[in-house]
PyMOL commands that place a pseudoatom at each C-alpha (Angstrom):
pseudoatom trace, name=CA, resn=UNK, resi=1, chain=A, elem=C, hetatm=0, pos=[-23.192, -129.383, 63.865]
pseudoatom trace, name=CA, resn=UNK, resi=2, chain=A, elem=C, hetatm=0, pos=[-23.435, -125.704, 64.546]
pseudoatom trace, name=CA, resn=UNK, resi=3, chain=A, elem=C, hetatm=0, pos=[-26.876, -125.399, 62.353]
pseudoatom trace, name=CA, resn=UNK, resi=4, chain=A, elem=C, hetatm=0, pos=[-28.488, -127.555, 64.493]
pseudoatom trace, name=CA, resn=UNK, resi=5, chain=A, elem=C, hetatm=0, pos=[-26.803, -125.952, 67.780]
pseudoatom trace, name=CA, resn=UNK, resi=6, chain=A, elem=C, hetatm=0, pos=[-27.851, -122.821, 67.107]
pseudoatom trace, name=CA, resn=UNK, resi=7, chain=A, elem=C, hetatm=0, pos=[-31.118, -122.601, 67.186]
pseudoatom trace, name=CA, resn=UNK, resi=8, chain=A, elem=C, hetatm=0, pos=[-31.173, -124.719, 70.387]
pseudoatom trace, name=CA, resn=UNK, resi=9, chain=A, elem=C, hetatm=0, pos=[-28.743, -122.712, 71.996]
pseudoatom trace, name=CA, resn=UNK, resi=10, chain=A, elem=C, hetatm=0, pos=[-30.683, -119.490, 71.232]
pseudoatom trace, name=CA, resn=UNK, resi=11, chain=A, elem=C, hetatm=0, pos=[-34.116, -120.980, 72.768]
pseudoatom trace, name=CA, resn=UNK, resi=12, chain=A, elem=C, hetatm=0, pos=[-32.143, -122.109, 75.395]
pseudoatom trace, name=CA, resn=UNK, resi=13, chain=A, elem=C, hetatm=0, pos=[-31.424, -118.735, 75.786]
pseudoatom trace, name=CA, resn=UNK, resi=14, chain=A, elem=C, hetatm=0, pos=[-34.502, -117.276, 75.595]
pseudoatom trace, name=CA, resn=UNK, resi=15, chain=A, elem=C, hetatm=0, pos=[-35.846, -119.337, 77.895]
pseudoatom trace, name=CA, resn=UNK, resi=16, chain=A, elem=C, hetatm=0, pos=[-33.706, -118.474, 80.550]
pseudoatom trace, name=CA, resn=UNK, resi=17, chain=A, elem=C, hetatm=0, pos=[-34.168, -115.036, 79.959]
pseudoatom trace, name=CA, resn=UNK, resi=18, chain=A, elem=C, hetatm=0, pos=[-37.645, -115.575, 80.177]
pseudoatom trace, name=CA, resn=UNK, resi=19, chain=A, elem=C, hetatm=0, pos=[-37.570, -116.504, 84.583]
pseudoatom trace, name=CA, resn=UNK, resi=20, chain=A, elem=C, hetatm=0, pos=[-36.946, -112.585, 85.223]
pseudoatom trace, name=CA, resn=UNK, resi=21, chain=A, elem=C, hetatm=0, pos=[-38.086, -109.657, 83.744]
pseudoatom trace, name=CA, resn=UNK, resi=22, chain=A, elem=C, hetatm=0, pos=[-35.030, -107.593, 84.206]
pseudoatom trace, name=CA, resn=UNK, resi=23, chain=A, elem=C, hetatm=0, pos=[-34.387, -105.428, 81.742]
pseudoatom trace, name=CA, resn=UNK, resi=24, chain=A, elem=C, hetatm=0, pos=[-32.004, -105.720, 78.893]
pseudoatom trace, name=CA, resn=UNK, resi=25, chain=A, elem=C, hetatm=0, pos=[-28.163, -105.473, 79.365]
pseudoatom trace, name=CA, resn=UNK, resi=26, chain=A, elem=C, hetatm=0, pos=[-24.487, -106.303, 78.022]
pseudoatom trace, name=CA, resn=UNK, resi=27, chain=A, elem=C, hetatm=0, pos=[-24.312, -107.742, 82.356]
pseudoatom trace, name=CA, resn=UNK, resi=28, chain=A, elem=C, hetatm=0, pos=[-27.638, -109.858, 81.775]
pseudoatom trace, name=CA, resn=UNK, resi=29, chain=A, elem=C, hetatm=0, pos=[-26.810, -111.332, 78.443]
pseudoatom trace, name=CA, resn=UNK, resi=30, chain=A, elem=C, hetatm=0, pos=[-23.382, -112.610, 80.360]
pseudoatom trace, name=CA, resn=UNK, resi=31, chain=A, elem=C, hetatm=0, pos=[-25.007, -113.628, 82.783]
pseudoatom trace, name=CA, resn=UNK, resi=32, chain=A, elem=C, hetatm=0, pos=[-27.358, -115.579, 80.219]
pseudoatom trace, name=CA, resn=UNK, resi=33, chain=A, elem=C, hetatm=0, pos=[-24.592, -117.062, 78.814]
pseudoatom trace, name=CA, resn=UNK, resi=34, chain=A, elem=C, hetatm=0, pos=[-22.694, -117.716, 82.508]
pseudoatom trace, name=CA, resn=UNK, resi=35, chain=A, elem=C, hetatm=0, pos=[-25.909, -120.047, 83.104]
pseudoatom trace, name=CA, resn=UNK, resi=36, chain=A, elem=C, hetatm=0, pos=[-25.721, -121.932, 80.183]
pseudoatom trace, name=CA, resn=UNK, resi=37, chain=A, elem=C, hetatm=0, pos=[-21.819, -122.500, 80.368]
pseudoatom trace, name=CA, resn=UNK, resi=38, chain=A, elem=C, hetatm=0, pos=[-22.341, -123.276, 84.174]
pseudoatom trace, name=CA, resn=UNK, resi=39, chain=A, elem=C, hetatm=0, pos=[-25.437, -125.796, 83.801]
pseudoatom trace, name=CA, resn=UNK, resi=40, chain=A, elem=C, hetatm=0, pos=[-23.653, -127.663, 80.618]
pseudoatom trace, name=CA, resn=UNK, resi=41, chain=A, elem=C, hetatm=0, pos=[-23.318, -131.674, 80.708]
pseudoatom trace, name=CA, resn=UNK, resi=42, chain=A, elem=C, hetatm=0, pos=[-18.994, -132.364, 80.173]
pseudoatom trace, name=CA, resn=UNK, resi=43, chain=A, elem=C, hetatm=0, pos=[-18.787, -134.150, 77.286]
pseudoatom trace, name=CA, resn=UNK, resi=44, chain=A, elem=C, hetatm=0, pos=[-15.582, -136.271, 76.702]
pseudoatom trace, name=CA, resn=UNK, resi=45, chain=A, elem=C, hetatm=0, pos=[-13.007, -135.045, 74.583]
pseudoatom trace, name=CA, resn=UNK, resi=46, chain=A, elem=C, hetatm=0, pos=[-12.791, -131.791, 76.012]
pseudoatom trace, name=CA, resn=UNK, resi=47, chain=A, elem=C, hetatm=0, pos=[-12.929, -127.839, 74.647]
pseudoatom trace, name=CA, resn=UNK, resi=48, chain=A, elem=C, hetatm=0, pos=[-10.989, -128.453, 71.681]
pseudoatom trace, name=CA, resn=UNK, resi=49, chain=A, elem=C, hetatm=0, pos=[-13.682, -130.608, 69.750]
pseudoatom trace, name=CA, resn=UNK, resi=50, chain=A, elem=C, hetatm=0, pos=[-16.865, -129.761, 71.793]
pseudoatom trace, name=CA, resn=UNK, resi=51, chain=A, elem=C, hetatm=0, pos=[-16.959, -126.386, 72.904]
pseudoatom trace, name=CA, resn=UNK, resi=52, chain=A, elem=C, hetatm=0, pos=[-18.194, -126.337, 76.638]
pseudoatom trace, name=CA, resn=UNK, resi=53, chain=A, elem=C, hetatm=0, pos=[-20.409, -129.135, 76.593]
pseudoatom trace, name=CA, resn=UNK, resi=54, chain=A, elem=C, hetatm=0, pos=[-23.818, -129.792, 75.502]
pseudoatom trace, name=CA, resn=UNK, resi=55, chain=A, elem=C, hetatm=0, pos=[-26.568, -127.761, 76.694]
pseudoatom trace, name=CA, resn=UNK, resi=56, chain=A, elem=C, hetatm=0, pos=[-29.059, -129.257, 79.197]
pseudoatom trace, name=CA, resn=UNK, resi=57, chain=A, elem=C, hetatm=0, pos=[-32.179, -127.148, 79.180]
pseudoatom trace, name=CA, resn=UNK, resi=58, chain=A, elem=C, hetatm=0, pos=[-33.458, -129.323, 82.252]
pseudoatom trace, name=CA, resn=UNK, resi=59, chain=A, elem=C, hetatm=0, pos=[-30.653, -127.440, 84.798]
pseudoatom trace, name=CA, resn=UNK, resi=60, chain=A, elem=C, hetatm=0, pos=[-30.281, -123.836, 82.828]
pseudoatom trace, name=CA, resn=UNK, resi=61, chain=A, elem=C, hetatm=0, pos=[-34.207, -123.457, 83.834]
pseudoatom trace, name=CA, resn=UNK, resi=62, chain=A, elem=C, hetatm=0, pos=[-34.353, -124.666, 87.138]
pseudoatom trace, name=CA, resn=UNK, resi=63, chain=A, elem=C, hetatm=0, pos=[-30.766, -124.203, 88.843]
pseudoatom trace, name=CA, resn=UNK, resi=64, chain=A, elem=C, hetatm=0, pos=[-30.181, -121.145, 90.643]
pseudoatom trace, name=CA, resn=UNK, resi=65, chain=A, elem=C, hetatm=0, pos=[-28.130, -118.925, 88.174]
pseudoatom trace, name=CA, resn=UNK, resi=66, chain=A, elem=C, hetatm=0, pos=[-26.096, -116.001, 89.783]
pseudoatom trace, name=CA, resn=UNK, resi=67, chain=A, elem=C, hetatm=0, pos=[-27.009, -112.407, 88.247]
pseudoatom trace, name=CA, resn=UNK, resi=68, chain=A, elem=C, hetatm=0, pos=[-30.479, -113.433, 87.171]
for i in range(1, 68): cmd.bond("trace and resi %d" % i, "trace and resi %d" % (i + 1))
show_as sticks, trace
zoom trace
């Protein structure tokens, strides 16, 4: 589980950090993370067994994310 995840979730991150150059910030790393929550695909089951959902790359880089 989370091995795997990780590493996805931090190029996931990086790659949506990588559509602005805006400096670095505590507000732009939430904002980071906003976009990935926001862009997630619901999985069933719910936050108790799988977080916020799975990432989907596809949306975090293209969808319009507020405070980037």
């Amino acid at each position: 589980g989370t091995s795997m995840a990780s590493p996805h979730v931090a190029g996931l991150a990086a790659l949506i950090a990588s559509r602005t150059a805006a400096p670095r910030s505590f507000a732009r790393v939430q904002a980071i993370e906003a976009c990935m929550i926001a862009t997630a695909d619901p999985l069933a089951g719910g936050a108790p067994f799988f977080g916020r959902g799975r990432i989907n790359a596809q949306r975090a880089t293209t969808e319009s994310c507020p405070g980037l």
